[in-house]
N, C-alpha and C positions, 0 to 999 in steps of 0.2 A: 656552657654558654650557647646560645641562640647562634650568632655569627662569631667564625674565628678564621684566622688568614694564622698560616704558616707558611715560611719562604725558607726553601732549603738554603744554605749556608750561610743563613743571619738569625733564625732564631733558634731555639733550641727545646728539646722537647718538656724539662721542667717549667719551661715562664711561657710557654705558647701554643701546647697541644695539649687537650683535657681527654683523658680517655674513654669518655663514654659522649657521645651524640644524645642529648636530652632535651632539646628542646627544638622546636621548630624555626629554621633557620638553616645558611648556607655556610659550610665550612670548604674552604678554598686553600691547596697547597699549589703555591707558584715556585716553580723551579725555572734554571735556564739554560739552555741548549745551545753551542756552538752551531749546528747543522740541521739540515733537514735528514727526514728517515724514508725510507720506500716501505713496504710489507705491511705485516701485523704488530700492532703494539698492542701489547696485554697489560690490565690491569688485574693484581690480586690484591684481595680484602679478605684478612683474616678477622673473625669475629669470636669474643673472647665469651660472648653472651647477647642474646637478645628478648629485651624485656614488654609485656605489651603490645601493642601496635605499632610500628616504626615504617615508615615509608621512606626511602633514601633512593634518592635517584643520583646517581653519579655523570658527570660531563668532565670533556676534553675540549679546552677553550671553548667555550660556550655551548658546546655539542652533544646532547645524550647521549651514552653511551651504553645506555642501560640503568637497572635498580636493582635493588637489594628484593630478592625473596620476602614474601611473608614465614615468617617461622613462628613453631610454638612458642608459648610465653616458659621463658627460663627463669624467672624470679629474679635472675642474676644483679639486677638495678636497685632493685630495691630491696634486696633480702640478701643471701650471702653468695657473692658472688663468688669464695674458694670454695663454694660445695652445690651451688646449684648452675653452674653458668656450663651454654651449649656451643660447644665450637663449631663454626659454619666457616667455608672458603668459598668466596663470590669471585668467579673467573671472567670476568669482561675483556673480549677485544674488540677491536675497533680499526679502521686505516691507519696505518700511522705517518702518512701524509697528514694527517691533523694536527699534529705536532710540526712547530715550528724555529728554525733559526733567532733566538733571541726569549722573551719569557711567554713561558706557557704556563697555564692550569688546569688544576683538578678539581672539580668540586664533588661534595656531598653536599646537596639538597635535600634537608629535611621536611618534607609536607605533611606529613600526622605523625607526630609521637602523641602516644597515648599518656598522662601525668601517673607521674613513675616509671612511664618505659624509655625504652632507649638501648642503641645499638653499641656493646662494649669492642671498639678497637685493638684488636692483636696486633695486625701488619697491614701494613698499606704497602703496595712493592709497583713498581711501574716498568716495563722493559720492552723493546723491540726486539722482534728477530723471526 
């Protein structure tokens, strides 16, 4: 899907996360937060494959935090993704004063997938400290 919205502890990952980013478009995980945080909050992206041209820019409440690498084309999308897919780990931090008391979000912004590419999700992990 183009746009998809995931909310931690209401939907679940068979009926509301697709695991490949293919099309252009913003996929949003909204979590919520008891408190605010002081320091570094890190974002990890584990990538299971990356097919074609993929541009993914990632935000914390509305706030760039960073994009995804350009990587070689892994076939992984459209060809077989148990024998050709390239694993990549994207480590994004950020303040984590951005993060706030009540719901917050993640986004992946899609601005070029290339037809048949597209970025295969391993882990998505989000943590302060």
């Amino acid at each position: 899907p183009g746009n998809l919205t995931y909310t931690v502890g209401q939907s679940t990952p068979a009926n509301n996360w697709y695991y490949a980013q293919t099309k252009v478009g913003t996929w949003t995980v909204n979590f919520t937060l008891k408190h605010t945080y002081s320091g570094t909050g890190h974002l990890t992206v584990a990538l299971a494959g990356a097919s074609r041209t993929v541009r993914i820019t990632v935000g914390v409440n509305g706030t760039s935090i960073g994009s995804f690498p350009t990587y070689a084309n892994d076939q992984a999308i459209y060809r077989s993704a148990n024998q050709s897919g390239a694993y990549h780990l994207i480590l994004l931090s950020f303040p984590a004063s951005r993060l706030k008391a009540g719901v917050n979000t993640v986004t992946f912004r899609g601005t070029a997938i290339d037809s048949g590419g597209g970025a295969m999700y391993d882990t998505v992990k989000l943590e302060v400290g």
